[in-house]
GULO-300640 format. One record per residue (C-alpha): x, y, z. Coordinates in steps of 0.1 Angstrom, whole numbers, plus 5000, padded with zeros to 4 digits. Each point is the difference from the previous one (the first is absolute). Last residue first. Layout:
<recs>
[rec [X Y Z]];
...
</recs>
This chain:
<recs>
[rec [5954 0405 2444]];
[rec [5021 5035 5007]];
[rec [4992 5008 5036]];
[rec [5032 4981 5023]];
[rec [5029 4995 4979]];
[rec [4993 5029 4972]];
[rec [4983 5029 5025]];
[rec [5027 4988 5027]];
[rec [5027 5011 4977]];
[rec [4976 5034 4993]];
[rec [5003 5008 5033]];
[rec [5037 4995 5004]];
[rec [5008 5018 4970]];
[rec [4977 5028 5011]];
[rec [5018 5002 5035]];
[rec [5032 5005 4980]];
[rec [4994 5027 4980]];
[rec [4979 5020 5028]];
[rec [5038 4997 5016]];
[rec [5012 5016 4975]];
[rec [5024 4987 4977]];
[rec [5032 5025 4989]];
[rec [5022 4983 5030]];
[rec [4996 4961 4979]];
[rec [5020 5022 4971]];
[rec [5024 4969 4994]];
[rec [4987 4989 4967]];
[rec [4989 4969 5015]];
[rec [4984 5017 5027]];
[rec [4983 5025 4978]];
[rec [4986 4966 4975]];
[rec [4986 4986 5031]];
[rec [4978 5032 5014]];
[rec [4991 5003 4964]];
[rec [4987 4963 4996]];
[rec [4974 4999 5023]];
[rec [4982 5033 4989]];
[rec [5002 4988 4968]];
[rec [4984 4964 5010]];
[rec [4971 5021 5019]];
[rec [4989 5024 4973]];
[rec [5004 4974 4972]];
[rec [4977 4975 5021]];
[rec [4976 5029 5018]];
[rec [4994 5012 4962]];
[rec [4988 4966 4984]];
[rec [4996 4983 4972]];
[rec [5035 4980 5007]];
[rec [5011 5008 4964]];
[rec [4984 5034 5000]];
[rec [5011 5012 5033]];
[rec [5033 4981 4999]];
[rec [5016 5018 4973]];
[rec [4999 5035 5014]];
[rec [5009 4991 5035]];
[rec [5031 4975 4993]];
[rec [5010 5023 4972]];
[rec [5001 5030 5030]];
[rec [5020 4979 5025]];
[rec [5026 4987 4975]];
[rec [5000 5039 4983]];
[rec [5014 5018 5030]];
[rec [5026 4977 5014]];
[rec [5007 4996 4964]];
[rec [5009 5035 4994]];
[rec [4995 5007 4966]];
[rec [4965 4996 4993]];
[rec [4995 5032 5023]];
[rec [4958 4997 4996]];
[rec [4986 5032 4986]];
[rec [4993 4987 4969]];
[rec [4978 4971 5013]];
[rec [4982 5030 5014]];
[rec [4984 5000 4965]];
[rec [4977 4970 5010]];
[rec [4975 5016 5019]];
[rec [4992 5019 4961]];
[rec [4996 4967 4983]];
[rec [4986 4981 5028]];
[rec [4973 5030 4991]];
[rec [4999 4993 4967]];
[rec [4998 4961 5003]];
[rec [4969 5008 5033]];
[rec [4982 5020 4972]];
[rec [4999 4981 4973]];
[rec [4987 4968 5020]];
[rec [4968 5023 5008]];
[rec [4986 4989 4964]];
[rec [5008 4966 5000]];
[rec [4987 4996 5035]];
[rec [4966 5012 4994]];
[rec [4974 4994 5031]];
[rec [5025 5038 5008]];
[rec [4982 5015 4969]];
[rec [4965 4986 5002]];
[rec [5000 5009 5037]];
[rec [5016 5038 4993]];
[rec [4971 5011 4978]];
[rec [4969 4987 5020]];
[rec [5021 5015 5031]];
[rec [5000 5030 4988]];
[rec [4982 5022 5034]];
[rec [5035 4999 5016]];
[rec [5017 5018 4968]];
[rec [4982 5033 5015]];
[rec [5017 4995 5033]];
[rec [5034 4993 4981]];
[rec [4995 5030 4978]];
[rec [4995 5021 5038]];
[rec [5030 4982 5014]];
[rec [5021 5014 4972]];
[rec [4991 5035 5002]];
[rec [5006 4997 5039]];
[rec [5039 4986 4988]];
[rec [5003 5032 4978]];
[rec [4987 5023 5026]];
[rec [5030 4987 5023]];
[rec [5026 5024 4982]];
[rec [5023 5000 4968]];
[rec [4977 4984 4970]];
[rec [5014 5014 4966]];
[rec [4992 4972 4976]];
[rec [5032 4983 5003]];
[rec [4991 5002 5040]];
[rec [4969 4980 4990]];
[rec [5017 4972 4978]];
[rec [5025 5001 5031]];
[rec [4974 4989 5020]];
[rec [4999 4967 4978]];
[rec [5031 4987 5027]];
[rec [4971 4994 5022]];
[rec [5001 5001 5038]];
[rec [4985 4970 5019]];
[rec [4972 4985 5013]];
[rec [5008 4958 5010]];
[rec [4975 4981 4988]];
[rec [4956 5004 5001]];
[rec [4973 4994 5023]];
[rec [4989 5036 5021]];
[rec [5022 4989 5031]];
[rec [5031 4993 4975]];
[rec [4994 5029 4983]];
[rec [4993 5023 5030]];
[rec [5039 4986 5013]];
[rec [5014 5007 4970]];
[rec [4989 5034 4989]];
[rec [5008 5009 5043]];
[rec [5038 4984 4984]];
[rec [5002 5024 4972]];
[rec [4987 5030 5019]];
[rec [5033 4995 5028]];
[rec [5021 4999 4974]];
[rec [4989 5032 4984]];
[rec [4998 5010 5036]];
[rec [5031 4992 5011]];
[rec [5016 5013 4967]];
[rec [4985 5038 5004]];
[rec [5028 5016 4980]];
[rec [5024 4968 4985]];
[rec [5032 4999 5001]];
[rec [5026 5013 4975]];
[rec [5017 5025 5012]];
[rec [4985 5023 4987]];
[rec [4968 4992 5009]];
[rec [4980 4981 4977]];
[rec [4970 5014 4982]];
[rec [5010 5003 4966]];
[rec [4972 4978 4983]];
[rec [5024 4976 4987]];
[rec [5017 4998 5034]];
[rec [4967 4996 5018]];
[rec [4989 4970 4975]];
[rec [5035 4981 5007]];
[rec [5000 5007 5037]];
[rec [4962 4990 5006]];
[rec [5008 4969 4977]];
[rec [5030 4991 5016]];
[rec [4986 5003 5035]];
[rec [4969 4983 4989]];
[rec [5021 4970 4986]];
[rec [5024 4996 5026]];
[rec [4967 4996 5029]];
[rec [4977 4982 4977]];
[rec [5029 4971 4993]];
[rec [5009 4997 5040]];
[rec [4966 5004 5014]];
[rec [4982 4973 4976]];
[rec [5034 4975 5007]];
[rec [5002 5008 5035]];
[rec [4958 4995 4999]];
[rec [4998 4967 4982]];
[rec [5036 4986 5019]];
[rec [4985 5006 5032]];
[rec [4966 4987 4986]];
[rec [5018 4962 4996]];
[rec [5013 4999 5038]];
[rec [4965 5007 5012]];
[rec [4980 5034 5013]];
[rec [4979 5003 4970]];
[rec [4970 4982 5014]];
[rec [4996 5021 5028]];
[rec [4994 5029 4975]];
[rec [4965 4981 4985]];
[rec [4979 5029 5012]];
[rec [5021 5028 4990]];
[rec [5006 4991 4963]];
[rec [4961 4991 4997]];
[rec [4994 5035 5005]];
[rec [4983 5002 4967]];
[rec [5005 4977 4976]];
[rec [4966 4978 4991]];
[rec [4975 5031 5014]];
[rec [5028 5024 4975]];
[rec [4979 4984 4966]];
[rec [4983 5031 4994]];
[rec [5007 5026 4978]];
[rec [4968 5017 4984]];
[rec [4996 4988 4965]];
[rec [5014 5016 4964]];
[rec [5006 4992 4961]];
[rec [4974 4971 4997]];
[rec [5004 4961 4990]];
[rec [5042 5000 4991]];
[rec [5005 4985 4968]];
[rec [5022 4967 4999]];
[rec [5032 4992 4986]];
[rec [5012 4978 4979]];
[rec [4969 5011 4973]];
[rec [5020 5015 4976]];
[rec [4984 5038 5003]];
[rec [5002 4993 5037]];
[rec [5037 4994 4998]];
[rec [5008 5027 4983]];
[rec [4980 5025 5019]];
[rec [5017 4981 5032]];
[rec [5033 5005 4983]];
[rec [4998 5038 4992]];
[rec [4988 5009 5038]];
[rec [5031 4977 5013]];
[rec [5027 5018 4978]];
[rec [4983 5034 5010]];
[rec [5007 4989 5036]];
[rec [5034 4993 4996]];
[rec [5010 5029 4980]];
[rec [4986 5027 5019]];
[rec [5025 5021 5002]];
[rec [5005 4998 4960]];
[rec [5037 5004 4995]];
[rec [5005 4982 4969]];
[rec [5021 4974 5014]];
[rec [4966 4991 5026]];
[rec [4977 5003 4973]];
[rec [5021 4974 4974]];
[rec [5002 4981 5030]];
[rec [4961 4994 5010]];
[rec [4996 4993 4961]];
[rec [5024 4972 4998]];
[rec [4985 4985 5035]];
[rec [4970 5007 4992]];
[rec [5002 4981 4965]];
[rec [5023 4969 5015]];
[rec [4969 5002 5027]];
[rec [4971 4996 4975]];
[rec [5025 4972 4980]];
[rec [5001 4981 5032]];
[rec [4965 5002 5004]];
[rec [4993 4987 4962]];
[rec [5021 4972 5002]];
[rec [5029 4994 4970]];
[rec [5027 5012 5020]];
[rec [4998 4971 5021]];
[rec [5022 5001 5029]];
[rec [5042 5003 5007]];
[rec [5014 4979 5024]];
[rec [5001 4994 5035]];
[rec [5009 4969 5025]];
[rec [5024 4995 4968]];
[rec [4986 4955 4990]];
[rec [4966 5005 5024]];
[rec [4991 5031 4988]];
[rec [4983 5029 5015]];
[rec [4993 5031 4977]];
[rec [5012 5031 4988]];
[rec [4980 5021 4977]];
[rec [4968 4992 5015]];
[rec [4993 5037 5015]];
[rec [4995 4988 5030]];
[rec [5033 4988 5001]];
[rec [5019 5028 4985]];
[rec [4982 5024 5027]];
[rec [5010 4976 5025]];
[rec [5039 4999 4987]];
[rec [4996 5039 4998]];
[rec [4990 5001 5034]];
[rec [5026 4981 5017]];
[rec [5027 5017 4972]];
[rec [4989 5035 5020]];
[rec [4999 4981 5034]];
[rec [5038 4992 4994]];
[rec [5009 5035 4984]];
[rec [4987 5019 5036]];
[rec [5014 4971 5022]];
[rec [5034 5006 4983]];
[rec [5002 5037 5002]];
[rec [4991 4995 5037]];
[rec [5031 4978 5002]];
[rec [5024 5019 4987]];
[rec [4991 5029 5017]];
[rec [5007 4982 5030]];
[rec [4980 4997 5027]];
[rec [5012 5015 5034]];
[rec [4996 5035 4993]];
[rec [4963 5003 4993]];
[rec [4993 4976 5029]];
[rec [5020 5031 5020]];
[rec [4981 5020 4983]];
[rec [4967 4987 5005]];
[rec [5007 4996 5038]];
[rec [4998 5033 5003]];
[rec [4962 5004 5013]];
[rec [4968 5007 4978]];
[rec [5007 4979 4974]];
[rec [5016 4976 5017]];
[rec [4962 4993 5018]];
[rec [4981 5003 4968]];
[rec [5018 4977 4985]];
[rec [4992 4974 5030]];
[rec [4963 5011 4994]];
[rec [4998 4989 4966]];
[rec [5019 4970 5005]];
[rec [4978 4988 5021]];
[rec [4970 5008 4977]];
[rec [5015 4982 4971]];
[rec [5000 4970 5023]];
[rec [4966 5000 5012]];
[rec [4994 5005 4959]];
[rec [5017 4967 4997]];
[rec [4978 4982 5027]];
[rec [4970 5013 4978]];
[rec [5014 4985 4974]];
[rec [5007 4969 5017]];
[rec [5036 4988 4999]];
[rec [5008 4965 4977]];
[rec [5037 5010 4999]];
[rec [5004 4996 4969]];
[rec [4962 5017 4984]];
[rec [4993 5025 5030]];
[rec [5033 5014 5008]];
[rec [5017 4992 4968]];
[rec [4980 5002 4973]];
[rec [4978 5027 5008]];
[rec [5015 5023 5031]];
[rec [5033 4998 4977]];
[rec [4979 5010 4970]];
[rec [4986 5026 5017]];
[rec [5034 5014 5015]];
[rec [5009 5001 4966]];
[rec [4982 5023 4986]];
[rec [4989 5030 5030]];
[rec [4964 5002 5011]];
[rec [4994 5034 4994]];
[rec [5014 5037 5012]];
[rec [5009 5032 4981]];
[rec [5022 5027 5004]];
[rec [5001 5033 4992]];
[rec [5012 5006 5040]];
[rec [4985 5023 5025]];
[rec [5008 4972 5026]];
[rec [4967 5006 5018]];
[rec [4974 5008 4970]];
[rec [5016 4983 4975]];
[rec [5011 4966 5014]];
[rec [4970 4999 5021]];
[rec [4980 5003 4970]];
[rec [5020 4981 4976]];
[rec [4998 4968 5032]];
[rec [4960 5009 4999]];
[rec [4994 5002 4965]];
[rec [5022 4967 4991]];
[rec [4988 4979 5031]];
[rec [4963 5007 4985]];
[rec [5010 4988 4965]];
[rec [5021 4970 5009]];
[rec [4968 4995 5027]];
[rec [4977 5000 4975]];
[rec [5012 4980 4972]];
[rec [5012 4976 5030]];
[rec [4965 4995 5009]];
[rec [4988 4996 4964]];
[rec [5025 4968 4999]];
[rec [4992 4986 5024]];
[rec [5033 4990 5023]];
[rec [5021 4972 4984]];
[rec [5004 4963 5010]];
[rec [4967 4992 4980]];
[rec [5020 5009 4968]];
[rec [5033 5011 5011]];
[rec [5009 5005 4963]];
[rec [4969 5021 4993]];
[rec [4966 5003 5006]];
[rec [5004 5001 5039]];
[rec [5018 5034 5001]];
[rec [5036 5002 5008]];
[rec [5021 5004 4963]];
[rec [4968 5011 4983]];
[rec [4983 5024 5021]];
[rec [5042 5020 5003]];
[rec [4998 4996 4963]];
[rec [4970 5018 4995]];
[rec [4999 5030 5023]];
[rec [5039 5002 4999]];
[rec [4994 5010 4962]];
[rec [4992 5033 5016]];
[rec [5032 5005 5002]];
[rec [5017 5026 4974]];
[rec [4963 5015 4990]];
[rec [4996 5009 5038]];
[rec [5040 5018 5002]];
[rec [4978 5020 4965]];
[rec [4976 5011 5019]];
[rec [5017 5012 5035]];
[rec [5023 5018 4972]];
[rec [4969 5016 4983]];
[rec [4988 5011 5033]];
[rec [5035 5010 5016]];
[rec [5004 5025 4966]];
[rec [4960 5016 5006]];
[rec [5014 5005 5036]];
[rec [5029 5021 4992]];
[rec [5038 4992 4999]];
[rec [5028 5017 5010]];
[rec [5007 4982 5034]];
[rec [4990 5034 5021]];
[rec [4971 4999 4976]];
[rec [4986 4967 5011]];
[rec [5018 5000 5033]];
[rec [4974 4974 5017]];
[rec [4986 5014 5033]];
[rec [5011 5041 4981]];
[rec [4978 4992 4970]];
[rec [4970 4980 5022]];
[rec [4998 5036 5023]];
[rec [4998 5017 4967]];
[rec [4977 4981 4984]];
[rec [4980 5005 5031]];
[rec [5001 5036 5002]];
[rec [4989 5006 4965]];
[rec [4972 4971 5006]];
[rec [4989 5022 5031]];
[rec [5007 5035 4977]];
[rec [4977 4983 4969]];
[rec [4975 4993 5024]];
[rec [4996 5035 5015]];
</recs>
């Protein structure tokens, strides 16, 4: 009698998700779920150490255990939501990027409250969630170049790399070059020069879980040299979420000024192009697209990604997002939404690590690896950038170079966004600019004359 009712079941979960109608089986969506986890789980110490308290924010960061938590709880519920509604083999986190622009710009430049920050990571949470669900994503969709979104993609990648270079020591301030290169001779910055090496020499050779192997072989090194130190236990319960929670929904009247506009277009307009590509490029590789192209189920892939969002920003963590690592998983075999519920289960597990995690993310030379490789891998839409056409590649070099150099992503995204209205009229195409084109060079004019301090 119990072996028909789990029978039945197993059935009625094979026919929700397609398992066998997709040509995989279960056992195949549980390694896959398993291996997308090994591809990202670094999120659980570098996201801690980019916004947590204990790192370059210092006391203008959120604790550090509570974002452990939250990156963690945001992770299993967005890859829950993503795989049980959308169906999809693809997982959710708090997306690289967008947590360094909620980091150093938002709370560090501007001088923005954390908790101010995560009002505004909620707004644009529920503002995605709104196009999703209606067709005003496709007509967004339509009205921003290609160029451009491959330019916003490669900009936060060299963003991240230039903070993962930073932290790592091997470039510097200087007073003479504004930058130079650091001391080679330090023992941190040798620890990261030996993650970094290591973390590549996976990643060429295929391992899909390159990154976080890189970071697992670092810490051992550096606890055998004594630069970095050993964790006090292996598990604890999660706490930390009484600092975090729901502190997005009580500080929203704060966020309605000139200055949080430009935090939540800017959060809206970067997670919005860079789930769509990542759902499109992670469905393709699986097989799933239509023939034509588009995307089975997009509204509520998208519409998944942005409910991730929102929960993250009311549990106490950046912008939720879809991972590029999926694709780890989708290598592995992964086709339906029972890869994604694999992955939230690891996640739920990983919650009860945080003795593990703290002493990794307190680290900065060991998580620098990991924000280098993966500016390494945002950075490859560089390549997809029509270098040709100037009134292509002004606008796009604008946005890529003045991310890093301006250490922010609202500065490169706003002055490209500027200049390509500008460069079309020149070029006499001033009938190829949408009006969406337009209205964002006008906001982000008054975003330089009237916000920018």
């Amino acid at each position: 009698m119990a072996s028909d009712v789990l029978t039945r079941a197993r059935g009625r979960i094979d026919g929700y998700f397609g398992v066998t109608s997709s040509g995989s089986t279960f056992r195949r969506e549980a390694m896959a779920g398993t291996v997308t986890f090994l591809a990202m789980s670094y999120v659980l110490a570098v996201n801690p150490s980019i916004l947590g308290d204990e790192g370059p924010l210092g006391d203008q960061g959120i604790p550090m255990q509570a974002v452990f938590t939250a990156t963690a709880v945001a992770a299993v519920f967005g890859t829950l939501v993503m795989g049980i509604w959308a169906r999809y083999p693809i997982a959710l986190a708090p997306g690289m990027g967008l947590n360094a622009f909620f980091a150093f710009t938002v709370v560090l430049t501007m001088g923005i409250p954390w908790q101010v920050a995560l009002s505004g990571t909620l707004l644009s949470g529920v503002i995605f969630f709104v196009l999703a669900v209606t067709k005003i994503r496709e007509r967004i969709l339509n009205a921003i170049p290609i160029q451009m979104k491959f330019a916003v993609g490669a900009g936060i990648g060299l963003f991240v790399a230039f903070l993962g270079l930073k932290n790592a020591g091997i470039v510097v301030s200087s007073d003479a070059t504004l930058v130079t290169l650091g001391d080679f001779t330090e023992g941190t910055t040798l620890l990261a020069l030996f993650g970094l090496v290591l973390t590549v020499v996976f990643l060429v050779m295929g391992w899909h879980g390159a990154v976080i192997y890189g970071i697992v072989a670092t810490t051992i090194l550096g606890m055998v040299t004594g630069l970095v130190g050993v964790p006090d236990g292996i598990a604890e319960m999660p706490k930390g979420l009484d600092q975090t929670f729901g502190q997005a929904i009580i500080h929203l009247p704060d966020a309605f000024t000139g200055q949080m506009i430009v935090v939540v277009l800017t959060m809206l307009f970067v997670d919005f192009f860079d789930s769509s590509g990542t759902l499109i490029g992670v469905a393709n590789q699986a097989g799933l697209l239509n023939k034509d192209g588009t995307l089975p189920r997009a509204a509520s892939a998208l519409a998944a990604d942005s409910v991730g969002t929102t929960a993250g920003a009311i549990i106490g963590t950046s912008t939720t997002t879809a991972y590029v690592e999926s694709t780890a998983g989708v290598s592995a075999g992964g086709r339906t939404g029972i890869t994604a519920v694999t992955t939230a289960g690891w996640f739920l597990l990983a919650m009860f690590c945080y003795p593990i995690f703290s002493v990794i993310a307190g680290a900065s030379e060991v998580t620098a690896p990991a924000l280098i490789v993966v500016g390494v891998l945002m950075s490859r839409a560089l390549g997809d950038i029509d270098w040709q056409r100037l009134e292509y590649s002004v606008p796009a070099f604008i946005t890529v170079i003045m991310m890093p150099l301006t250490y922010s992503i609202a500065n490169g995204l706003a002055m490209g966004m500027i200049f390509y209205p500008i460069v079309m009229v020149a070029r006499g195409r001033a009938k190829e600019v949408h009006p969406v084109m337009w209205a964002l060079m006008v906001l982000f004019l008054g975003y330089f004359f009237f916000l920018v301090e």
